[in-house]
C-alpha positions in Angstrom: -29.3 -20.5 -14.2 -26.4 -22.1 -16.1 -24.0 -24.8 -14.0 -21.3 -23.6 -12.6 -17.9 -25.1 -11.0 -17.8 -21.9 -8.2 -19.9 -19.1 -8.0 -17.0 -16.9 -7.8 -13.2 -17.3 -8.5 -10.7 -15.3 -7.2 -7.1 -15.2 -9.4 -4.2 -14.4 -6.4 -4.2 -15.7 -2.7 -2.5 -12.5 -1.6 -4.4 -10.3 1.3 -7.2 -8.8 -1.1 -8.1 -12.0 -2.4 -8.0 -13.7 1.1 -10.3 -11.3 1.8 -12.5 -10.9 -0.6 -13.0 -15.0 -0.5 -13.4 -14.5 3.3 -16.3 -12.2 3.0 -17.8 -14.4 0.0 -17.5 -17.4 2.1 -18.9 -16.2 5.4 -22.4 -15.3 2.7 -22.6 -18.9 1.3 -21.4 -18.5 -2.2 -19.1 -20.9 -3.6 -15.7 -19.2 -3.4 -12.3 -20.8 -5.2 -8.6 -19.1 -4.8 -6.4 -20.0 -7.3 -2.4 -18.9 -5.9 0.0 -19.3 -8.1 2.7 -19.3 -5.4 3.1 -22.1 -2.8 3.0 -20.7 0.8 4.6 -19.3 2.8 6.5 -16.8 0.6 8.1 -13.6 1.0 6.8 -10.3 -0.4 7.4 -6.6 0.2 5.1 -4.5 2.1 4.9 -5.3 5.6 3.4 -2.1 7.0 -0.1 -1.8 7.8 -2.7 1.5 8.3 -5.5 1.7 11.2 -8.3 1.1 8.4 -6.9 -2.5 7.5 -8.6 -3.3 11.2 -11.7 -2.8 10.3 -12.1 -5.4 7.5 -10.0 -7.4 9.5 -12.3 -8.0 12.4 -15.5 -8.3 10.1 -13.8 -11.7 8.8 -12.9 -12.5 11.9 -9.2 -12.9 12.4 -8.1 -9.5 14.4 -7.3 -11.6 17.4 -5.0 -13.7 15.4 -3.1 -10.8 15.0 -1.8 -10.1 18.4 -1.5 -14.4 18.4 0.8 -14.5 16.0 3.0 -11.6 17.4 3.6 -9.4 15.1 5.1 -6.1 16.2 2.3 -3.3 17.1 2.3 0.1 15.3 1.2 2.7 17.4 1.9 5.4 15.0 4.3 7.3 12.3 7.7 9.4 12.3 9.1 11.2 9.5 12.8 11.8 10.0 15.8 14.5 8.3 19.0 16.2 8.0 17.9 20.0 7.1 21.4 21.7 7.5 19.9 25.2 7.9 16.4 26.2 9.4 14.2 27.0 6.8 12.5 30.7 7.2 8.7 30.7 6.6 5.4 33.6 6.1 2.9 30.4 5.8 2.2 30.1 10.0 3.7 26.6 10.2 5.9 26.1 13.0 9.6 26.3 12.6 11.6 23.4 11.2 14.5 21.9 13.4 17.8 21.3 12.0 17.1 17.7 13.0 13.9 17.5 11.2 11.6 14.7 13.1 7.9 14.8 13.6 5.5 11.9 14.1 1.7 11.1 14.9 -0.1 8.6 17.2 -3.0 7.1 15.6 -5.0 7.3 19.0 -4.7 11.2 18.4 -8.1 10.1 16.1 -10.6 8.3 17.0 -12.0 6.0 13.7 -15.6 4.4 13.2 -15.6 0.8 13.3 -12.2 0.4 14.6 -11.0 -0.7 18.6 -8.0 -0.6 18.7 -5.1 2.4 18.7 -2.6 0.5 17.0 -2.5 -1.6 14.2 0.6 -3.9 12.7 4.1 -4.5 10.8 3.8 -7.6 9.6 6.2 -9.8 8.0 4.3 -10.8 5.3 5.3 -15.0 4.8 3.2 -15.5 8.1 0.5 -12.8 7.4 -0.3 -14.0 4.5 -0.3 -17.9 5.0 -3.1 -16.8 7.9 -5.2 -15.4 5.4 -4.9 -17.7 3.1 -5.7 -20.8 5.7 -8.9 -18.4 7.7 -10.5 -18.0 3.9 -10.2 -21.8 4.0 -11.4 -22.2 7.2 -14.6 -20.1 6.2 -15.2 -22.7 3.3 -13.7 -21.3 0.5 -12.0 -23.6 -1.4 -7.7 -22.9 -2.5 -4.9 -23.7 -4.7 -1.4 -23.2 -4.2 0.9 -23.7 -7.3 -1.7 -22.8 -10.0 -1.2 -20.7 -12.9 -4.3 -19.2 -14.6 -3.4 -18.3 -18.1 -6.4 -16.7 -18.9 -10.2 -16.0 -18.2 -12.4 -17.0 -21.3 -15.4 -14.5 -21.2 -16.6 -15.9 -24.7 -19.6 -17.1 -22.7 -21.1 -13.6 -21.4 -22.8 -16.2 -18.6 -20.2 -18.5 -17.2 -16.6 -16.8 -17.6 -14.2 -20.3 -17.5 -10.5 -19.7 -15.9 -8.0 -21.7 -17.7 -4.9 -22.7 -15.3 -2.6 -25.1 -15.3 -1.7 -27.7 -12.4 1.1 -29.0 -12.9 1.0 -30.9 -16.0 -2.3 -30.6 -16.2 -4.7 -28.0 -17.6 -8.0 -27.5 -15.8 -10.8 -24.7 -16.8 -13.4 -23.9 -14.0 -16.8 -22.4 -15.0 -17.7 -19.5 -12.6 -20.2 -16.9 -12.2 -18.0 -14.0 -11.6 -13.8 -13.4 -11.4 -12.1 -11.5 -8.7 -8.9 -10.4 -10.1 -6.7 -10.2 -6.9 -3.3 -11.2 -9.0 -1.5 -8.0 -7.6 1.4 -6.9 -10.0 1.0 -9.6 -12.2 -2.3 -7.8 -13.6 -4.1 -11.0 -15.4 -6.6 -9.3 -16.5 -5.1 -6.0 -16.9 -2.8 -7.3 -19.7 -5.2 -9.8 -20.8 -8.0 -7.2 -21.5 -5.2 -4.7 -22.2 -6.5 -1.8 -19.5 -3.3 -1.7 -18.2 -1.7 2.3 -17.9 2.0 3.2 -17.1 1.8 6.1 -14.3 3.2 9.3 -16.2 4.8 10.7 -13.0 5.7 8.1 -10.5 8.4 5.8 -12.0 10.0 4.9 -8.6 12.4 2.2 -7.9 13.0 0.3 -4.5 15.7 -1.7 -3.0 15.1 -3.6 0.3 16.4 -6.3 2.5 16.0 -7.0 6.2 18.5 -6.6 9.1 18.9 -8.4 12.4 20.0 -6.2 15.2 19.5 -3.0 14.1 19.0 -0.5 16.8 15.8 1.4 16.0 16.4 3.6 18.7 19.4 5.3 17.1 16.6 8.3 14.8 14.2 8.5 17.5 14.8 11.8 18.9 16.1 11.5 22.6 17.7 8.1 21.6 17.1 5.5 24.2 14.0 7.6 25.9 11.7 7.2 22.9 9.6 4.8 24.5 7.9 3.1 22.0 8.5 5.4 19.0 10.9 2.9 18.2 8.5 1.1 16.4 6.6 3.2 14.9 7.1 2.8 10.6 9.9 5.9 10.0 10.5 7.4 7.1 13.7 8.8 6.7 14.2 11.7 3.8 17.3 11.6 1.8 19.4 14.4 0.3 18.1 13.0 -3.0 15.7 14.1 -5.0 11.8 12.1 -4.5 14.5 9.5 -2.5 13.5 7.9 1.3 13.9 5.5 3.2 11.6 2.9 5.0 12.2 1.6 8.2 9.8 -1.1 9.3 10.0 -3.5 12.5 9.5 -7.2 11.2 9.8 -8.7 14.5 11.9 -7.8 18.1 15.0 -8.0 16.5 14.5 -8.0 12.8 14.2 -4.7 10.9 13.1 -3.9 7.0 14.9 -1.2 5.3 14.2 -0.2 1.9 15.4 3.0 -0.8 12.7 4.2 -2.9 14.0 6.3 -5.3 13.0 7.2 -9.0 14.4 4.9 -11.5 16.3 7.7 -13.4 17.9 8.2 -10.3 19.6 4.6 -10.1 20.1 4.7 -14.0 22.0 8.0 -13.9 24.6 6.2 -11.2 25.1 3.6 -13.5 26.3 1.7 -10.3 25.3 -2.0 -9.1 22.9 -1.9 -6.9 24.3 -2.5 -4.0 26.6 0.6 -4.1 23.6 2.8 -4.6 21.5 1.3 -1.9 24.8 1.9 0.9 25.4 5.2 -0.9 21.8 6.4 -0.9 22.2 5.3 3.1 25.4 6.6 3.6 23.6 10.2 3.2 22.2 9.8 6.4 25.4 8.7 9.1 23.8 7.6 11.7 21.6 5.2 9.9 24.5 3.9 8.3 26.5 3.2 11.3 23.2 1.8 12.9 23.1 -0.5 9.9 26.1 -1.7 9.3 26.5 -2.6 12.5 23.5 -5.2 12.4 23.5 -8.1 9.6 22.0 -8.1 6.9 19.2 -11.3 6.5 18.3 -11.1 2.7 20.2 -10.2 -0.5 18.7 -7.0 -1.5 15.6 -7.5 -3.6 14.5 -4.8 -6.3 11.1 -3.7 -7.3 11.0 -1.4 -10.4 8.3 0.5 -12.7 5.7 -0.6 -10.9 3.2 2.6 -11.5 0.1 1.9 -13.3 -3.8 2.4 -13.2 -6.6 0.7 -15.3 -8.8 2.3 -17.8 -11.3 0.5 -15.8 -11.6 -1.7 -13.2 -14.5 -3.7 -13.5 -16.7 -4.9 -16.0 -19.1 -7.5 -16.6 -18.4 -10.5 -14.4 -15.2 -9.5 -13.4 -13.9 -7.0 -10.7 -10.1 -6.0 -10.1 -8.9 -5.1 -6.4 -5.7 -4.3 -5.3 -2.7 -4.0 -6.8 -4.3 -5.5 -9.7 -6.3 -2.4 -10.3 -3.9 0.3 -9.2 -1.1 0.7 -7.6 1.1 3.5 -6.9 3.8 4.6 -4.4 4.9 2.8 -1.1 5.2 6.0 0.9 2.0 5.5 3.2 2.0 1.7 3.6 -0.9 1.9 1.3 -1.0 -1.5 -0.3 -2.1 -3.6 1.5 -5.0 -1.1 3.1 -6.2 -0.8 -0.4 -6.3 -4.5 -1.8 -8.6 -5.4 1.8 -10.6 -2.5 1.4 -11.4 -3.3 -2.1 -11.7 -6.6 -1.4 -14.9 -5.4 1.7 -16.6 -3.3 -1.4 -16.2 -5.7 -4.1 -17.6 -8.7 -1.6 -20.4 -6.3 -0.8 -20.8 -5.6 -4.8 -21.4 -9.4 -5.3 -22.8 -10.7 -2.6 -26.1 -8.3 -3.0 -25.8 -9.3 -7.0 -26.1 -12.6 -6.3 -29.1 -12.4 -3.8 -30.8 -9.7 -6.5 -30.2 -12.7 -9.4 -26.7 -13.0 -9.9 -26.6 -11.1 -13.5 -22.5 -9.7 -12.7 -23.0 -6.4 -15.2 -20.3 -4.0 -14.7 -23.3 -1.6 -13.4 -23.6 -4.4 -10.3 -20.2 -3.1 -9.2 -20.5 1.0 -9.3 -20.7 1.6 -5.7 -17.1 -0.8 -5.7 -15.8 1.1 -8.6 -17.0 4.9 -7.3 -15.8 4.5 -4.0 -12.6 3.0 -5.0 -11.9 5.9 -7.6 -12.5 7.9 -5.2 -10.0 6.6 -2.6 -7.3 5.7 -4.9 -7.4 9.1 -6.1 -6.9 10.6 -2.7 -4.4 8.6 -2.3 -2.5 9.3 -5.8 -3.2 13.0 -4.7 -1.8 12.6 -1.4 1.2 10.6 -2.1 1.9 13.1 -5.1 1.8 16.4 -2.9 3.5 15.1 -0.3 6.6 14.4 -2.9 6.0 18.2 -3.8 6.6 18.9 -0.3 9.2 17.4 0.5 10.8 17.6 4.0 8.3 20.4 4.1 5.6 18.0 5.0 6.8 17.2 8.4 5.2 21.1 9.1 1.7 20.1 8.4 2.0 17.1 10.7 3.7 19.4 13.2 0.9 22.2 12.5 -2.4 22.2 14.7 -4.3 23.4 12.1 -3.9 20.1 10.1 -2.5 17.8 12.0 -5.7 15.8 12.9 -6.7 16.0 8.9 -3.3 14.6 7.7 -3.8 12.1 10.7 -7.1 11.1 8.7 -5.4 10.4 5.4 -2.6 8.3 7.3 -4.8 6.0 8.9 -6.5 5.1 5.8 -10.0 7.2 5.7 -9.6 8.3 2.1 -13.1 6.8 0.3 -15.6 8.9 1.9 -15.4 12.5 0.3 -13.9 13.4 -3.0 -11.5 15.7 -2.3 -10.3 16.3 1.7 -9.5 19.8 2.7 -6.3 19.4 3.9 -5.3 18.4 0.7 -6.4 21.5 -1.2 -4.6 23.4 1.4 -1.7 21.7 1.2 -1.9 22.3 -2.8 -2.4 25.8 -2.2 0.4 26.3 -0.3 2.3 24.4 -2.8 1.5 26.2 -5.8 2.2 29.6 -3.9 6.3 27.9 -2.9 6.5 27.3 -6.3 5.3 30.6 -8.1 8.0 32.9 -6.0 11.7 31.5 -7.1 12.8 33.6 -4.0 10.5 32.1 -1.2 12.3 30.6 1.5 11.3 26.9 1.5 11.5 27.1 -2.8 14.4 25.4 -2.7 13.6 22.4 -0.3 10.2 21.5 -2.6 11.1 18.0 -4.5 10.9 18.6 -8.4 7.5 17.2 -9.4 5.9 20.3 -10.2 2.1 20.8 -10.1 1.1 20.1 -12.7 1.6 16.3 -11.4 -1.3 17.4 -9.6 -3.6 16.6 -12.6 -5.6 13.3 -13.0 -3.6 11.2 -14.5 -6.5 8.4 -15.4 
């Protein structure tokens, strides 16, 4: 077998490649991270779901995450202004004209996971822990390294050309992890890289101190700790929410999500737009202007995509590097440590059977992860269809425990849930009959957004 530098590389530091090194470490192979940021540093997406546990004990630093004391989700609320109740034939229950519902995740009970909460984590600390537990596992790390490129020329050893400094440096590996989230290396390098054709969302987010999160929660001051639960606040605005995550005991993450030809029709900075877009919902607006604002607001923009494929010989994408979609469920993050378990898995046996890192090596990675980043796509893209109508299906008995399932992350083991062929059904029957009562509060993707997009 040829020399190598590492047996594996992994391009990004984020949580999917802490991960994936963790896992690759703890099995003994050689395992370099190569970030090109210098920690700690900010990033969005500070929300996690139930199944991020799981591979979170199996490297070993769960009990870090109560140590380092971030905030404790216990479950989800979905909050809005619905000025007349909606009339329904579809069984749900009735909507209120202060539409709230919400979901505990202990209402569930999932394999491999101990605990009825998981986190909101603000992501600086989160993922400096990471990054130093891979290290403390063995694997080796660089912060403040760009990788230009990965030279598979050599079908045997790919070599990762990055720059240190002044100084340009090429490692010879056995096999590449592409954990290099929105940047893509790989996706633009080997040109796989898709635009989504439907979502083409937009976000604008800052953090406040002093907000009171108590002010939505229905009852006010008796919600116990609903509080902080992740809300999601629907706007009078089409495919437009709101995220409200805590950060800490006093600090709160607010964010517009909105798609882009929404922003470029107001033809408005963006700070107007976010305070209008809030400014539809009063009593968030007083809540937040009231507290002070921490950050400058910070803008993420066209950033749907998919691969045309995701793995290949001696490399593997996870994360946002392969896909990445919508911010609705707090899926990120879920999906890049997930990936990062099967892709481990992938090339950990590979390397006990020979170490020959074929893109066949990684098909139960890349069948188990179309699988679940479908579900999600399908999930996130019904649930924009639905609207404010969602908040029934939570509400209803019949699927409650089923929607439950998708929330906390359980998406990869059957291809296609029930609950989400029903909630297509219902969808499709709103949207045939112009007269149906709910017709007018669907959101306009129609359903034929339903359709594989990849």
């Amino acid at each position: 077998m040829p020399e190598v530098d590492f047996d594996v590389a992994v391009i990004g530091g984020g949580p999917g490649g802490c991960a994936a090194a963790s896992y690759l470490a703890k099995a003994g192979l050689k395992t370099v991270i190569l970030e090109r940021e210098i920690f700690p540093r900010q990033h969005v997406g500070e929300s996690l779901v139930p199944a991020s546990n799981r591979v979170l004990k199996e490297i070993g630093c769960i009990e870090q995450m109560d140590e380092m004391g971030f905030p404790r989700k216990y479950g989800a609320a979905w909050t809005a202004e619905v000025s007349e109740k909606a009339a329904y034939d579809l069984n749900f229950q009735g909507l209120e004209d202060d539409c709230h519902a919400d979901v505990r995740f202990e209402e569930r009970a999932q394999e491999g996971i101990d605990r009825i909460y998981t986190w909101h984590v603000d992501r600086a600390k989160f993922d400096q822990m990471l990054f130093q537990h891979a290290q403390s596992l063995g694997a080796t790390a660089y912060e403040g390294v760009r990788v230009q490129e990965v030279d598979f020329s050599d079908p045997a050893t790919p070599r990762i050309k990055f720059s240190m400094g002044k100084q340009e440096i090429a490692l010879r590996v056995r096999v590449v992890v592409d954990a290099s989230g929105r940047h893509t290396l790989l996706g633009n390098q080997l040109k796989l890289k898709q635009t989504d054709p439907v979502f083409n969302q937009y976000a604008l987010h800052t953090w406040f101190e002093g907000y009171d999160r108590k002010l939505l929660v229905p009852g006010g001051h008796g919600g116990g700790d609903r509080e902080d639960y992740i809300f999601i606040h629907f706007l009078p605005v089409t495919n437009t929410w709101v995220w409200q995550i805590p950060i800490s005991e006093t600090v709160t993450s607010i964010g517009v999500v909105t798609q882009k030809r929404n922003f470029d029709k107001s033809k408005e900075s963006r700070e107007k737009f976010f305070w209008d877009c809030i400014g539809t919902r009063p009593a968030l607006l007083q809540g937040l202007k009231a507290a002070k604002q921490l950050r400058p607001l910070k803008d993420e923009g066209d950033y749907s995509y998919g691969m045309k494929q995701i793995c290949g010989d001696n490399f593997v994408m996870i994360g946002d590097a392969a896909r990445f979609v919508d911010p609705i469920f707090s899926s990120g993050v879920s999906i890049a440590l997930t990936s990062a378990k099967l892709a481990a898995h992938d090339i950990i046996k590979t390397s006990q059977n020979g170490g020959v890192f074929s893109k066949e090596s990684f098909k139960l990675y890349e069948t188990t992860m179309r699988r679940g980043t479908k579900n999600w796509y399908e999930f996130i893209t019904v649930y924009y269809r639905l609207n404010v109508l969602f908040t029934a299906f939570v509400q209803d008995p019949k699927y409650r425990i089923e929607v439950l399932k998708l929330l906390q992350g359980d998406l990869y083991d059957t291809d296609e849930p029930e609950v989400l062929k029903e909630m297509r059904k219902i969808v499709t029957d709103v949207e045939s009959r112009p007269n149906h009562p709910w017709h007018k509060l669907l959101g306009d993707l129609t359903n034929e957004a339903f359709r594989p997009s990849f």
